[in-house]
N, C-alpha and C positions, 0 to 999 in steps of 0.2 A: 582593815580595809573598809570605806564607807559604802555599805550595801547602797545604801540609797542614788550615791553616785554612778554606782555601777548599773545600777536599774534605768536610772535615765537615760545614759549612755551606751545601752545597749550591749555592756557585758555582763551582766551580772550572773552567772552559776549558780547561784543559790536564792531564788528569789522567795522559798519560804520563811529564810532569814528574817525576812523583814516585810514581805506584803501577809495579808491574812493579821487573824487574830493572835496575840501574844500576850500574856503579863505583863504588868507594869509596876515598875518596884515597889511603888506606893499602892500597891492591891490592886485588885478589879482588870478589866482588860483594854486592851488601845485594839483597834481595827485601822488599817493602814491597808488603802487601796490606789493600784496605779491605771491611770484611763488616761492617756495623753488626749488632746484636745474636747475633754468633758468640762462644761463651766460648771455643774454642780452634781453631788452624788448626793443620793440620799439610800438609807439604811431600810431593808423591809423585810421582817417574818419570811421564814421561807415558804411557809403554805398560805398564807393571807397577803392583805395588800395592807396591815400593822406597822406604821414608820416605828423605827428603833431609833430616827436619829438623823438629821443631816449632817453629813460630813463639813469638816473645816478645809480649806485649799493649806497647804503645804507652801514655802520657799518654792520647791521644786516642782513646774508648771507640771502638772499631771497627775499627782501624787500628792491624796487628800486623806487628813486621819479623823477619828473620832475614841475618846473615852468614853469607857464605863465604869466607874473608879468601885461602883458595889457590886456588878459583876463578876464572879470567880469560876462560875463555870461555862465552859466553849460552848456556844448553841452556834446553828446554821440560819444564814440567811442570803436576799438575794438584794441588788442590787441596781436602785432607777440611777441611771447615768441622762442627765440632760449638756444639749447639743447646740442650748439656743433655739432652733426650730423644730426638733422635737425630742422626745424619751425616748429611751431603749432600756428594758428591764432586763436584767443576768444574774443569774448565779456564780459569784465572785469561784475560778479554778482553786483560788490559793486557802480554801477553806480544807481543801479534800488532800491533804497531806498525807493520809495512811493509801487513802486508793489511787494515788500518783506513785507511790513506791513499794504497799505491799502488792504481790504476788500470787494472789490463789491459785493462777494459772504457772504455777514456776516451773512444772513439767515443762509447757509450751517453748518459755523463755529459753531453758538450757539447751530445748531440743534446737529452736530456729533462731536463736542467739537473743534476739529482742520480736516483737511482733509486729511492730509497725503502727500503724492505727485498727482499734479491738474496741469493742464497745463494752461496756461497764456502767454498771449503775453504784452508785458513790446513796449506804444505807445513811438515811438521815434521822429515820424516828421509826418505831414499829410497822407503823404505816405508810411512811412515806419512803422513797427511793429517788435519787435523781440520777436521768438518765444521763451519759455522754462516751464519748469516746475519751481513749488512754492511748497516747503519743509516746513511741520510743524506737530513740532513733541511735546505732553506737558513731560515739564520734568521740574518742579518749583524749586525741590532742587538742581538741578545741576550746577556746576559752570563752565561749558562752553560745549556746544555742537557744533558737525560738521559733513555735510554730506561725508559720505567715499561711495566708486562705483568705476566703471571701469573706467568712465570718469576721475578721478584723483588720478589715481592708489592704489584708496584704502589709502590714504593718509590723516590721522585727521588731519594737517597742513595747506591744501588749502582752503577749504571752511569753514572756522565757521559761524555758522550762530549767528543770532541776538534775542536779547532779548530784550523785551518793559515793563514788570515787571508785563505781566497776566498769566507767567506758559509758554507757550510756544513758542519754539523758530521756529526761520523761515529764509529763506532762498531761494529766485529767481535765479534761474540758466540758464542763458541762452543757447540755443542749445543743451539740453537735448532731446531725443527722447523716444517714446518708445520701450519697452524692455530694455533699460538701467537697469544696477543693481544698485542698492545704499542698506546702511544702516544709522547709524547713530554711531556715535563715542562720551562717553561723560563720561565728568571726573566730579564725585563727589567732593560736596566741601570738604571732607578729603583729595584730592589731587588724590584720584584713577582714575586710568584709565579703565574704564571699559570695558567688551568684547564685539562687534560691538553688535548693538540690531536691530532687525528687524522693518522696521515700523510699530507701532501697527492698524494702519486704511490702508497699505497696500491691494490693491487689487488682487493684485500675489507677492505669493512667491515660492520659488523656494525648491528640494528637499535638503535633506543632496547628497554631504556636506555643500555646501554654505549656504542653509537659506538666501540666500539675497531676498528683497524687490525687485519688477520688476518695472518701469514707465509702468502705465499700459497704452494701447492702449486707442483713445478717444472714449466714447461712440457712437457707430455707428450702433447697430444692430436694425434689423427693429423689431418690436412684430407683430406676425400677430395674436394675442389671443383675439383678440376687444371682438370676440362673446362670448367670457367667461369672461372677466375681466368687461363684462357689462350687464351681466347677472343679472337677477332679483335677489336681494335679497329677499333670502328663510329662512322660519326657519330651520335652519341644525339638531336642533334636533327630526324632523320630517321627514327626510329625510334616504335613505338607506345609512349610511357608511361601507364599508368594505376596507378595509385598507391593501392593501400588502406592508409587509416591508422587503425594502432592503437596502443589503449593495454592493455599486457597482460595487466595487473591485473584488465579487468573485461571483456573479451571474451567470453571465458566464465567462467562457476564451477561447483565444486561443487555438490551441494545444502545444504551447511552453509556456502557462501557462502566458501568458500577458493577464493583463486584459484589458476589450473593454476601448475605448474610448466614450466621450459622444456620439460622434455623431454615432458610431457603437452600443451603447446604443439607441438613437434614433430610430436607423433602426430595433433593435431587440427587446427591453424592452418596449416599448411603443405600438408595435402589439400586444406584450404577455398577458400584463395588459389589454387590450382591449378585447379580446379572451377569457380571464378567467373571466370575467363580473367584476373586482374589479371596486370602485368607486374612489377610491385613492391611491396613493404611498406612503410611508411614507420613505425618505431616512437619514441612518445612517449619522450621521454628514460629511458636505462636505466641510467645512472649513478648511482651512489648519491645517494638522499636522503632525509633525515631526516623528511621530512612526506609523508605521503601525498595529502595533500590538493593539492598543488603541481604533481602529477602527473609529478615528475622533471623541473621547470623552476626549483627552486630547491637545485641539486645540489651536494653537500659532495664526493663522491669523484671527484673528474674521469675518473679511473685504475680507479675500482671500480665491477665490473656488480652493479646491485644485489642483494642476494642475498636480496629477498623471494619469488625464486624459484626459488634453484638457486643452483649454483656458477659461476666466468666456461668451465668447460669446459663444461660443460651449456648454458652461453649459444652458445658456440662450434657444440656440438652443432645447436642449434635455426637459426645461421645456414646451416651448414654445408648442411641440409637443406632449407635454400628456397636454395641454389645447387644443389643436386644436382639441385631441379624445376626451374630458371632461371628462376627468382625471383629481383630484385632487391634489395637490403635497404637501406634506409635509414634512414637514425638522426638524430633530433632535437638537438642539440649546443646549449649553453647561453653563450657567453662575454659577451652583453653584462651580468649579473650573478650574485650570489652571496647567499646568506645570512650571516646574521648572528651563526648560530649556537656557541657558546663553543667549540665541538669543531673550528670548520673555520677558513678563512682568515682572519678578520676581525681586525683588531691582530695578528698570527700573534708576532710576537716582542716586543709592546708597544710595535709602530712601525705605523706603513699601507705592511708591504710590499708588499701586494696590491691595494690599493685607493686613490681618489685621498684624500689627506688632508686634502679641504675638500670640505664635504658638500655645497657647490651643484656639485659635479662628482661628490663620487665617494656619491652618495646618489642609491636610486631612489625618489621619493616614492608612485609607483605602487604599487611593490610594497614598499617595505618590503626593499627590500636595498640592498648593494653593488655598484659600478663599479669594475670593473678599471681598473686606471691604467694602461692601454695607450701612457703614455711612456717604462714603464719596460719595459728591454731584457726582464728575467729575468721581465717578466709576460709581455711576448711571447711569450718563448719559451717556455716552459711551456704556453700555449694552443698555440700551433703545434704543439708537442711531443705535446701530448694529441691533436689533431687525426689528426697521424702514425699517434699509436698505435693509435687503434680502426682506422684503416685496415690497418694494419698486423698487429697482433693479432686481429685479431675479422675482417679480412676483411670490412669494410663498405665496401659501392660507393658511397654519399651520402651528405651530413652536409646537412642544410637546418639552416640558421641562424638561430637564434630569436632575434626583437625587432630588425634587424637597424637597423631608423629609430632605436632610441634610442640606438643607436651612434652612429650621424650626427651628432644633432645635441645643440646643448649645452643647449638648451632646449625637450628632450622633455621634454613634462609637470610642463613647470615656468611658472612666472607670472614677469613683471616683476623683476628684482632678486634672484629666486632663481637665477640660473645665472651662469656665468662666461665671457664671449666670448670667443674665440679672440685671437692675436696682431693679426689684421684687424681684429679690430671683429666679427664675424662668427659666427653661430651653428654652425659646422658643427665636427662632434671633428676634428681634421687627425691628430692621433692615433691613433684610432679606424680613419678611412680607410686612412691606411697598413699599420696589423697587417691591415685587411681585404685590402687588396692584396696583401700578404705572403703572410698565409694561405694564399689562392688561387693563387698563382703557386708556392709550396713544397707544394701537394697535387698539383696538375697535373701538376708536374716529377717529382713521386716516384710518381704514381701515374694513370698516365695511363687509367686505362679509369673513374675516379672521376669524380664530380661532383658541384658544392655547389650550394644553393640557399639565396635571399635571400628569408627571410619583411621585405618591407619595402614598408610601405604609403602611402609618400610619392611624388611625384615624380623622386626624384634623381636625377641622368640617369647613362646608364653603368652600371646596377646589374650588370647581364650581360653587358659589353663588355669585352673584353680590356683589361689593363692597361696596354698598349701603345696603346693606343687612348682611354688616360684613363678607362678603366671601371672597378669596382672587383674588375671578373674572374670573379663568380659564371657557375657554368653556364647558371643561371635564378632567375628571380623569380619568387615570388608574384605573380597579380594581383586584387589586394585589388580594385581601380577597377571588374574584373568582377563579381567576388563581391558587392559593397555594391549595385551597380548593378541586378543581376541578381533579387538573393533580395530586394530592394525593388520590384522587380516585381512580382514573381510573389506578390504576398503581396496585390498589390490583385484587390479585386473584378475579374475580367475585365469587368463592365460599366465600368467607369472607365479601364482598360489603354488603352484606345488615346488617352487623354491622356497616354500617357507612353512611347510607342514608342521615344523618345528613349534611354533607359537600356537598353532592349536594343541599339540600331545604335553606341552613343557608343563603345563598347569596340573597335571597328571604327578608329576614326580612329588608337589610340594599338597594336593589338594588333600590330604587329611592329616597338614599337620598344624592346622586350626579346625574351629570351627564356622567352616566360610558361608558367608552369602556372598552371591552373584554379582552385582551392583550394574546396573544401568541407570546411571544416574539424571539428576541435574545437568553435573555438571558437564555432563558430555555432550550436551545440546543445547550450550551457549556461549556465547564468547566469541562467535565466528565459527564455533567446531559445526554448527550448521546439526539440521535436525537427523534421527538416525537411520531417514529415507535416502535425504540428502549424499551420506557417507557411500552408498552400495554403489560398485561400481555398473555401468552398462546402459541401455535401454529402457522404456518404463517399464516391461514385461521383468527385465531380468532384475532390476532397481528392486522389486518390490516382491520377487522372488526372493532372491537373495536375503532378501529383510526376513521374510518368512523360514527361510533355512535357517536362518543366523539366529532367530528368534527359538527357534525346535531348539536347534542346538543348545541352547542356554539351560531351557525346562531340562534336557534330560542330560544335562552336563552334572556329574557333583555339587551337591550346595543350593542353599534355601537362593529365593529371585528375588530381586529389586529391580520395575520397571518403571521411570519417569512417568508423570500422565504424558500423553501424548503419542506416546512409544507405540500404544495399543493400537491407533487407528492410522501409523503411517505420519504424519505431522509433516508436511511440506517444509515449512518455515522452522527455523529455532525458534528454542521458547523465548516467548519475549514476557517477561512479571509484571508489565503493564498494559496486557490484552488480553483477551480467550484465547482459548485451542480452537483449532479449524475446525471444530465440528461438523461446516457447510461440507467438507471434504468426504462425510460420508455418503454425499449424493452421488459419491464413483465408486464402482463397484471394487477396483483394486482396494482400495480405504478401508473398503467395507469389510476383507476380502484380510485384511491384516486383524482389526478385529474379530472378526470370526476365528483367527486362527488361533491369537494368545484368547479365547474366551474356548477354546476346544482344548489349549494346553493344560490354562488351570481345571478345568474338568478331569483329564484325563491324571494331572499332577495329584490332584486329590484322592482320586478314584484307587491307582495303582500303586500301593502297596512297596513295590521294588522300585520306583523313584521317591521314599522318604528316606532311605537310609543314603545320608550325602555323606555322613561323618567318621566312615569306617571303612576299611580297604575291602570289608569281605562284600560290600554293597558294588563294587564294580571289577570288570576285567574287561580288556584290552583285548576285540577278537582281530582286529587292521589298524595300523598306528599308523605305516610306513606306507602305506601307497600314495608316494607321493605323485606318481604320474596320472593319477586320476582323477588326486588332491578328492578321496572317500576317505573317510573314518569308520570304523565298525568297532562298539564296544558292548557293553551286558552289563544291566543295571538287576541287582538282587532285591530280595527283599531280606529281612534281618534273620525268617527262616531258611531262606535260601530255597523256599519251594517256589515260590514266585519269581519269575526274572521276564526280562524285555528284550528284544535284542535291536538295538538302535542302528544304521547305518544314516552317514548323513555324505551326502555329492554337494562338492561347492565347485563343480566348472558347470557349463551347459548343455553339456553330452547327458545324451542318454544308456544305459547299462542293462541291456538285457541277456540274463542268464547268467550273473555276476554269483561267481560262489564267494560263501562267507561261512566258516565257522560257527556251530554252536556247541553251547553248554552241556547242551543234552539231546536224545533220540525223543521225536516224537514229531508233531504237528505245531505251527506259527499263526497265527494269525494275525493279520494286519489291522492295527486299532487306530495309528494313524495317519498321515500321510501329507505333508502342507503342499503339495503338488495334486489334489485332490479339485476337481472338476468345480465346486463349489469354491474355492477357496482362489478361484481363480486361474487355474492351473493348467498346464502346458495343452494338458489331452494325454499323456501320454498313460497305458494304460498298467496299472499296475497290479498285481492279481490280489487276491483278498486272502488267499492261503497260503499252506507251504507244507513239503514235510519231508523231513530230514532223508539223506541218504548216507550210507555208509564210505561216504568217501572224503579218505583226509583231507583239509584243510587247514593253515596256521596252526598245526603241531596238534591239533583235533580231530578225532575220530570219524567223527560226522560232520555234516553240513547241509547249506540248502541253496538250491540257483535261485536269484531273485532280479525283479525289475528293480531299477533307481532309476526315479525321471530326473529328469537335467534342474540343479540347483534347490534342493528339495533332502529334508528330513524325511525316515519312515519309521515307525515302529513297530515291530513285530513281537506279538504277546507268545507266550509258551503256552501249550493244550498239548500238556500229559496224555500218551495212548493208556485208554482203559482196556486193563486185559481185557480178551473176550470169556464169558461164562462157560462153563461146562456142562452141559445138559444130564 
């Protein structure tokens, strides 16, 4: 095959073949360089401005050689390319053949498959070095790839890179900096030209329109998180979580409606969370992506922090700063799909390296994207790898894993004859399961104070059970079963409620057979489902009541919390990811008045001991399930020794309850710690006493009990105070 022909015409696979320095059978060495639209090259010392030689032009308009017929040993040099109206001096790539393919970093390689663009210095003489970056990109079907960039005017003619016959090709470019843009140009072996593709292990990429790949800056930022990234490992499911989620874009804005930057994020998101007692962050996908409207769920740069709002150190900055409050961060992660889009994975080399290549598997009909083909090793590993890396780079303690049921099974969201059943006969991905087991057993192992969560709204057993255990390992699960259950409640008229008491106790039968979080999500306050003010039935008193009952109820329900932003101060409007929250809304006291109350829960969530244990039967009991005529709950939250307990009751009609008996645990004295019907919080007026103390008279199959107030639509909590014998003189 004529290298040379394939160089001009833009396949060439092997272009050290034949550009760069080589032997020449009659001794000494030939130099062969390609520069399409250069009218002359000339030869120079790599450290001086020493001509070695003007080049001769070639047949082949581009591609100019020079002898050195008593030259026998390879030296480095660089090279003036004239344009007619002016020079431009380089460093010919095709010199640097050992630091195009070897490897120092091979650890990196096997770990994150290839690296993307990595800076390297290519040794030239004791003293000298030349800088640039090293390009690798995997693309095994493709019949010849090249870096395109501003550096060579976007040109798939000047740089092809090289192939060694393991998938991926590569390429050292000397005097690359960063911020440089580049992509990749690459023609499938049917001869197609495909349309430039973004690096896929890219660290920055850039907005529409370009989509290009950026050299990213060298790692340089200090961490100052020591005291948390060295913090004792704890059991976390004994631990307070409450979790505020956001999406960053539209938490706050401007007043011309720009959103904050990280670091203006820093300065204002990081107080807030602080202030409002949450334990953790949980942020909407921050990986690059192309549509805003997706909200970072249908992400192109696995490897890139999006940079609609900063650079990945500024990102770094903003985590860095809710470790510094102990604040946890956690990050939305994307693997059961991808887009479509011509810039990112999809036919990546004119084959389905990335995705499964029959569309009743590797097509979401939902959304409009792509399924990773999670049988193949090098998708494995590449998600694993990317997994790694925000851990690893950004210092993220969680990854909650989105959509995780359409991984499952093979006939999510699909009909009859649209889907492909397993080797069983069976709907379930066996594929799919496995990279999920992997996943979590290779995060675990690398990073023990981490944890994953499974958004997955199905039954499938095992979702949070160790893998040794045949589970598929996650830390915790959503629990969807709550949330549907719940927020279908609370949405009936309380005159009707107590036909349906059933949907608040049912979450009881299955609530410690994961380990659940709460989930008040996104997505439950968009789409039309209107904000979670909006949902409560009644009047604005009762509207906003309700929310506050409904809200108690959650904190002291089983199971770590997940609250949307917005949730906290009441939100009129659904969220909409192309505005602010109504912040102005906290100039009404009711607003204000919901606030205050989730900013009193995680206080109290934190504080009390017998609301951490969500994940164990001995952490609660049942003291009123069935009054359904009054549509009250009364239950007992322990703590892991059992000396500590609560005793919750919660009224969801508008009646008021005085002298209501209720069972307890134990003889002694209650004290009431808190109360969302509470004078401050906006509350009825109704008065409710601040003590209690057991009398010996049965109730719900219990010895003792206590009469108590419940105001209309309204949470209480009642703390246990132990009688102290009295002393003997």
């Amino acid at each position: 095959m004529d290298l040379r022909n394939d160089l001009v015409n833009t396949r060439c696979s092997d272009p050290f073949g034949c550009l760069g320095l080589h032997p020449i059978k009659t001794g000494g060495l030939q130099l062969t360089v390609w520069r399409p639209g250069a009218l002359s090259v000339e030869v120079l010392a790599i450290d001086t401005d020493l001509s070695l030689g003007k080049m001769l032009p070639t047949p082949h308009e581009g591609l100019f050689e020079l002898s050195w017929p008593q030259k026998t040993e390879h030296f480095h040099y660089r090279l003036r390319f004239n344009f007619g109206d002016h020079d431009v001096t380089l460093v010919d790539p095709y010199q640097f053949a050992s630091t195009t393919f070897s490897d120092p970093d091979h650890h990196i390689a096997n770990r994150y498959l290839s690296e993307g663009a990595i800076h390297r210095s290519a040794p030239v003489s004791d003293r000298l070095a030349i800088d640039g970056v090293r390009f690798a990109v995997f693309a095994p079907a493709a019949r010849s790839v090249a870096v395109v960039g501003d550096f060579n005017g976007w040109d798939g003619r000047i740089h092809p890179m090289a192939a060694n016959g393991d998938g991926v090709w590569r390429l050292f470019i000397p005097d690359l900096k960063p911020g440089d843009r580049y992509k990749f140009e690459i023609r499938s072996q049917e001869d197609e030209l495909l349309p430039h593709r973004s690096d896929p292990f890219a660290k920055r990429i850039e907005q529409f329109p370009s989509f290009a790949s950026v050299v990213p800056e060298r790692n340089q930022y200090e961490w100052q998180d020591n005291q948390w990234t060295n913090r004792p490992i704890r059991d976390v499911y004994e631990q307070p979580m409450s979790i505020y989620e956001v999406h960053l874009g539209s938490w706050r804005r401007e007043q011309n409606n720009r959103s904050l930057t990280y670091i203006e994020l820093k300065e204002q998101l990081v107080p807030y969370v602080v202030e409002m007692g949450y334990t953790h962050i949980e942020l909407l996908p921050v990986m690059e992506h192309p549509f805003d409207g997706s909200w970072g769920y249908q992400p192109v740069g696995m490897y890139a922090v999006t940079s609609r709002y900063g650079t990945p150190e500024e990102f770094k900055a903003l985590v860095d700063a809710f470790h510094q409050a102990g604040i946890g961060v956690i990050m939305d992660w994307v693997p059961a799909h991808f887009p479509a889009d011509s810039h990112g994975l999809a036919n990546f080399d004119g084959t389905k390296q990335y995705e499964y290549p029959d569309p009743r598997k590797g097509w979401h009909p939902e959304w409009n994207s792509l399924i990773y083909d999670f049988g193949k090793d090098h998708v494995v590993n590449y998600l694993i790898s990317n997994a790694n890396y925000w851990l690893d780079e950004f210092h993220i303690d969680g990854l909650r894993v989105d959509a995780v049921a359409s991984m499952l099974y093979l006939d999510y969201s699909r009909k009859d004859g649209e889907w492909i059943p397993n080797v069983d006969g069976g709907n379930h991905n066996y594929e799919a399961i496995r990279f999920l087991r992997q996943l979590n057993e290779t995060l675990y192992l690398n990073h023990p104070r981490c944890f994953t969560i499974a958004e997955e709204s199905t039954a499938f057993p095992g979702v949070s059970k160790p893998t040794h255990m045949d589970g598929l390992g996650f830390g915790f699960k959503w629990n969807m079963g709550w949330m549907n259950d719940s927020l279908d409640y609370i949405k009936r008229d309380p005159l009707y409620r107590q036909h349906h008491q059933g949907q608040l106790t049912f979450s009881m039968v299955y609530a410690f057979d994961e380990q659940f979080i709460l989930p008040i999500s996104h997505d439950e306050v968009v789409h039309g489902k209107g904000s979670m003010l909006t949902k409560m039935p009644g009047d604005t008193w009762q509207k906003f009541a309700n929310l506050r009952a409904f809200t108690s109820y959650m904190y002291f329900h089983p199971g770590k919390k997940l609250n949307f932003m917005g949730n906290e101060i009441a939100q009129g409007l659904e969220w909409n990811h192309s505005d602010t929250l109504q912040w102005h809304q906290l100039d009404i006291d009711f607003h204000r008045a919901q606030q205050a109350t989730t900013r009193a829960l995680n206080q109290l969530y934190r504080e009390e001991s017998a609301l951490h244990l969500d994940h164990q039967h001995r952490g609660f009991e049942w003291l009123s399930h069935d009054d359904h005529q009054n549509s009250i709950i009364a239950f007992v939250r322990f703590n892991k020794e059992r000396n500590e307990h609560l005793v919750i009751l919660v009224n969801f009609t508008p009646l008021t309850h005085e002298g209501y008996r209720v069972a307890t645990p134990a003889t002694g004295n209650y004290r009431l710690v808190f109360n969302s019907d509470a004078e401050n919080l906006c509350g009825s007026g109704f008065v409710v006493p601040e003590h209690y103390e057991t009398e010996e008279v049965p109730s719900h199959g219990r010895e003792q009990s206590i009469l108590v107030s419940i105001p209309p639509l309204a949470a209480i909590a009642l703390k246990y105070q132990p009688t102290t014998p009295s002393r003997k003189k």
